[in-house]
N, C-alpha and C positions, 0 to 999 in steps of 0.2 A: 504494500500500500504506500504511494505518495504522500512524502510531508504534509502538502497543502488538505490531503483527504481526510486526517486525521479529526480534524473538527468536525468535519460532517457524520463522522460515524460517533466518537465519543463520548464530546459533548451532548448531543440529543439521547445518548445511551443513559448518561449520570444523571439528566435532568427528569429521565424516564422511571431510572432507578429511585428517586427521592419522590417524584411524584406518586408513584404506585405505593410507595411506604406511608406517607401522608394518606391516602386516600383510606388505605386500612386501620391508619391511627385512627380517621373520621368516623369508619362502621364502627370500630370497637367501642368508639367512645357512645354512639347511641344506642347500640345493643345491650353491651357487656359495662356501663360506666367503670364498676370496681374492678375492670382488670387493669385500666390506668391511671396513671396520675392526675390526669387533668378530668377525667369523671370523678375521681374520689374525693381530689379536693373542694368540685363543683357539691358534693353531696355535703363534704364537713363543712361549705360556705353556709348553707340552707341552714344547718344547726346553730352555725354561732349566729345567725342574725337572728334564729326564733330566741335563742338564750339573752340575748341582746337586748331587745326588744318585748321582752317579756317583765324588763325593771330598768327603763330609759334613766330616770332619775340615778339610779347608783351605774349602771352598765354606760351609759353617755360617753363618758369622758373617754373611757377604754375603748370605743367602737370608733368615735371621733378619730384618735389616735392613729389605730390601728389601720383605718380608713387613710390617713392623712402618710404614712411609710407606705403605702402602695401608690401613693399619688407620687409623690416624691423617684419614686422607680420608676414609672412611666415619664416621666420630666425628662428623669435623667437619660433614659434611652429616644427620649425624642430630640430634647437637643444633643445627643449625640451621633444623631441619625441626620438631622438637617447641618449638622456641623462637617462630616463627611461626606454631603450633597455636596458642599460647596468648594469644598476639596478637591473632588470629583471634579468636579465643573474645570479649575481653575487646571489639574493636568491634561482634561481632556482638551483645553485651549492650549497647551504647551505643546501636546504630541499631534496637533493636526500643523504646527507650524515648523517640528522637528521632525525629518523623513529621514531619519539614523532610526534601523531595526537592529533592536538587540540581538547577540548571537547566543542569547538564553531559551529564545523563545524555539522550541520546535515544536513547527505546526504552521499554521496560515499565516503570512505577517504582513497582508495586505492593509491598506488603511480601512477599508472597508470592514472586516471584519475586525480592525482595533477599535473602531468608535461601534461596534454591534458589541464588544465587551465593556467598556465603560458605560454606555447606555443600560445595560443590562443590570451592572451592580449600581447606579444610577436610581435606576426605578424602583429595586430593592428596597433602596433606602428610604424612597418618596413614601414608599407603601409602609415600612417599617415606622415612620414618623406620620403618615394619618391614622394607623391602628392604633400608637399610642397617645395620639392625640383622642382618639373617642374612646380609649379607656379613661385617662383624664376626667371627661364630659360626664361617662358612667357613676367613676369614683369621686366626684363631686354632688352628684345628687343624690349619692346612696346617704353622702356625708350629712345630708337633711333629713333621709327619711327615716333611719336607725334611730334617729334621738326622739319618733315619734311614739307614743303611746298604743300599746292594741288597743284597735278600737273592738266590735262583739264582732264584726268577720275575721275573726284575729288570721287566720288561715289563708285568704285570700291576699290582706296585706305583706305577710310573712313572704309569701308564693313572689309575689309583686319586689318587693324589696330584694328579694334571694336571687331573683330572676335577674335585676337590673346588676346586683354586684358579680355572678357571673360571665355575665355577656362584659361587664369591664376586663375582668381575669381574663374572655377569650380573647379580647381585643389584645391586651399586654401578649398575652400567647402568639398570635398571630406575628404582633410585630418581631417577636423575638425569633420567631422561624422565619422571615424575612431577611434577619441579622445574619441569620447562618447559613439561608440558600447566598447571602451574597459575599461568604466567603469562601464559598466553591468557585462562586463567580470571580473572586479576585485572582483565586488563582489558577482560572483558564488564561488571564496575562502572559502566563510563564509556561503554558501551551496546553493540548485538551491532555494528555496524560495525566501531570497534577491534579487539573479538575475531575478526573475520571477518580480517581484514588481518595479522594476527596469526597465526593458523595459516597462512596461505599462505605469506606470506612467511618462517615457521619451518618450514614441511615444503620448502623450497627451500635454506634455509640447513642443515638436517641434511641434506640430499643430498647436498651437497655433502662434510659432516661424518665423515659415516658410510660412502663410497667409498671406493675405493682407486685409486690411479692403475699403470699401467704402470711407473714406475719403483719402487714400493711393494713390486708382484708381484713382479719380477726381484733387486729386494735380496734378499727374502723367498727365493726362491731359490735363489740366490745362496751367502745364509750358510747355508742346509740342504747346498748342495754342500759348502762349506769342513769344516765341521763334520765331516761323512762322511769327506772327507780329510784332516782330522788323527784321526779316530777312523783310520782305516785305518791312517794312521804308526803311531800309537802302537801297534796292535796287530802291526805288523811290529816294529817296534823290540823289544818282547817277547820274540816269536818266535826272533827275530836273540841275545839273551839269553840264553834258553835255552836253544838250540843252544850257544851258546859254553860255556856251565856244563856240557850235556853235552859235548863233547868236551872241557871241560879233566879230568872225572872219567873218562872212556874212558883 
């Protein structure tokens, strides 16, 4: 095979390999949530905003917070993403005015196909930096509605609230699997080999990443039992209350 062929088979082979891996991350995640990470944590978000929001007054502060170091990560990966846009920008303006091709690169090293590479981890970044710009957006109005009171459809709100702070979490997810398809993309630079090597061995290390193991599941579990039984104490204890206050007024 020809130097120049190399990109035409490779490249679209690695971007094939990481696509087909994401697409399976996606069934598993609506089918199977607790075999990965990003379904499990999606289920222990749903928990801590019912616990949350079940005693605003003392829980507030701690939700606010907690709310406010995920906002903070999303910032930081978004200007760190438009910060690299413009980096981007300012060598791809260097290398369309320099026609010296490195003798590192094997592979295509036509100018065409240099600006079809900078474009590519380019766009990356754009997408990387509006994902985490509408996590932002998510993690700012959960920031209001966690401090809110059950109202009697407590379940509906919970669902409501739980709903908007995951759809933040995917949005941050999203951008962050943008950050890493475009450093496959940086180094098809140094020709499609690296990039080929590259997605492989990143669609093995997020398998690993993005699982959950048997002891993950059964903690996960676990504290859904605990939880249900001190919800049960505390609504005897109640009860137990109650009663008392009626019979001391009988």
């Amino acid at each position: 095979m020809e130097e120049g062929q190399l990109d035409l088979v490779l490249v679209p082979l690695g971007l094939v390999l990481m696509g087909l891996y994401h697409l399976w991350l996606f069934l598993t995640i609506l089918r199977h949530p607790k075999r990965t990470v990003i379904g499990l944590n999606a289920l222990t978000r749903h928990r801590w905003v019912k616990s949350m929001m079940t005693d605003p007054s003392k829980n507030g502060v701690l939700a606010v917070q907690t709310i406010r170091n995920s906002i903070m990560a999303s910032t930081l990966l978004a200007t760190t993403s438009i910060t690299l846009t413009s980096i981007i920008g300012v060598v791809v303006s260097y290398a369309t005015n320099s026609s010296t091709s490195s003798s590192l690169i094997y592979g295509n090293k036509t100018e065409l196909t240099a600006a079809i590479k900078y474009f590519t981890i380019l766009l990356c970044f754009l997408v990387a930096f509006l994902c985490n710009v509408q996590s932002i957006r998510y993690y700012a109005h959960v920031s209001f509605l966690v401090s809110v009171s059950l109202p009697r459809d407590a379940k509906e709100s919970v669902d409501y609230v739980a709903r908007c702070l995951n759809r933040g979490s995917f949005f941050w997810s999203l951008g962050l699997r943008a950050i890493y398809v475009s450093f496959s993309l940086f180094l098809w630079i140094f020709g499609p080999i690296p990039m080929f090597v590259c997605c492989c061995t990143m669609s093995c290390l997020l398998y690993f990443l993005d699982t959950t193991s048997d002891f993950s599941r059964q903690l996960h579990v676990l504290l859904g039992r605990e939880e249900e039984g001190s919800k049960l104490g505390r609504e005897e204890e109640g009860s137990k209350l109650r009663d008392a206050e009626s019979q001391q007024v009988d």
